[in-house]
C-alpha positions, 0 to 999 in steps of 0.5 A, spaced: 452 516 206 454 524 204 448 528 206 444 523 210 443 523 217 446 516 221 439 515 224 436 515 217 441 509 213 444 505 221 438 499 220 441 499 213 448 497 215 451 491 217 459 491 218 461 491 225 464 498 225 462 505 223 467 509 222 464 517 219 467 525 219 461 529 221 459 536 219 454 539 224 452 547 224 449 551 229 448 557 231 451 561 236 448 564 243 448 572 241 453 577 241 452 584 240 446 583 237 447 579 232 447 571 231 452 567 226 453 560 224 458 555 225 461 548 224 464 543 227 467 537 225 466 531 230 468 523 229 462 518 230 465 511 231 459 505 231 461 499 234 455 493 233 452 491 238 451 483 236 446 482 242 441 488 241 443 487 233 444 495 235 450 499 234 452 503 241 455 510 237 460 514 241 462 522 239 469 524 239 475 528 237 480 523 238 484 522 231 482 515 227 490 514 225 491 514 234 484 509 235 480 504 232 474 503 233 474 497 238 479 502 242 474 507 243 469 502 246 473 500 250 475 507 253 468 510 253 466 502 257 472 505 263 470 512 262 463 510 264 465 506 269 469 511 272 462 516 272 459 510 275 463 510 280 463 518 282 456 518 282 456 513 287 461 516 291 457 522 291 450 518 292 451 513 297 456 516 301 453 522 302 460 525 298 457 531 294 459 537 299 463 538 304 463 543 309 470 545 310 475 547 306 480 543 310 483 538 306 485 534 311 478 534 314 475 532 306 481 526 306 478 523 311 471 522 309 473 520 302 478 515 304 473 511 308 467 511 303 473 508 297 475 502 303 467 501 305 466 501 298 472 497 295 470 493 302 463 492 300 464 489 292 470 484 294 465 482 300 458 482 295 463 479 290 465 473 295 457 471 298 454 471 291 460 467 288 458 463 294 450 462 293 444 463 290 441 471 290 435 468 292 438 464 299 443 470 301 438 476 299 430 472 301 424 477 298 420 479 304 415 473 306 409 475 303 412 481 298 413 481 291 421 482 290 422 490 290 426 490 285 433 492 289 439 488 287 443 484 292 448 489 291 444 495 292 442 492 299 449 491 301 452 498 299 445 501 302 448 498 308 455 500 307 454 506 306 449 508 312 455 506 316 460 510 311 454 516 313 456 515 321 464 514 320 463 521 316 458 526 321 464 523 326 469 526 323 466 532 321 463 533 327 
């Protein structure tokens, strides 16, 4: 695969990983008047994805003799999660800026939006466990679903909640 591009040989292949050094070179934003070139080794780990016969590719830094492929899929799969997490923090309750810089007054918002959160899944965990989607969250007579999953729904309404706990607190 020496000097060809991933994208240009990936439906050729069919092992269950790919395991490759990259050598990439680009320019360097200009300083006093000139531009260089430079070279940076990555590591491109490919795990085939049987369903979408597809390979899901992850850039990194991390040593081959520390990681196996299959580790590195499983901590970018939590690391994604975690980014999920955060942005839903900051979105639905409302946790993108604070305007204090008293610790203690941030905690408290924070600390209510993780239980409403926390709360909101064990809660949407039980009633789905319990029931069809379509019994617990009825489309609207008369409408086409929108689109909104059940969860959706109910974090929206957690978080309402959350927004009110917050405005009170931050006076």
């Amino acid at each position: 695969m020496e000097g060809k591009q991933i994208h240009d040989v990936v439906d050729d292949l069919s092992q269950k990983y790919i395991d490759v050094e990259v050598v990439s070179e680009f320019k360097r934003g200009q300083y006093a008047g000139t531009r260089s070139l430079d070279t940076k080794r990555f590591r491109v780990v490919g795990v085939r994805n049987k369903d979408a016969d597809d390979y899901h590719f992850y850039i990194t830094n991390l040593p081959r003799e520390e990681f196996l492929p299959s580790d590195l899929a499983t901590l970018y799969r939590c690391r994604w999660k975690v980014e999920t997490l955060f942005r839903e923090l900051k979105t639905q309750y409302e946790l993108d800026e604070f305007d204090t810089s008293n610790p203690d007054v941030v905690k408290i918002p924070l600390y209510a939006a993780l239980l409403s959160l926390l709360v909101s899944r064990e809660l949407l965990d039980l009633v789905t466990e319990q029931a069809d989607d379509e019994i617990v969250f009825p489309p609207e007579p008369g409408r086409r679903p929108s689109g909104r999953t059940p969860s959706s729904s109910f974090r929206n309404s957690v978080s309402t909640s959350a927004t009110r706990h917050r405005r009170y607190w931050s006076g």
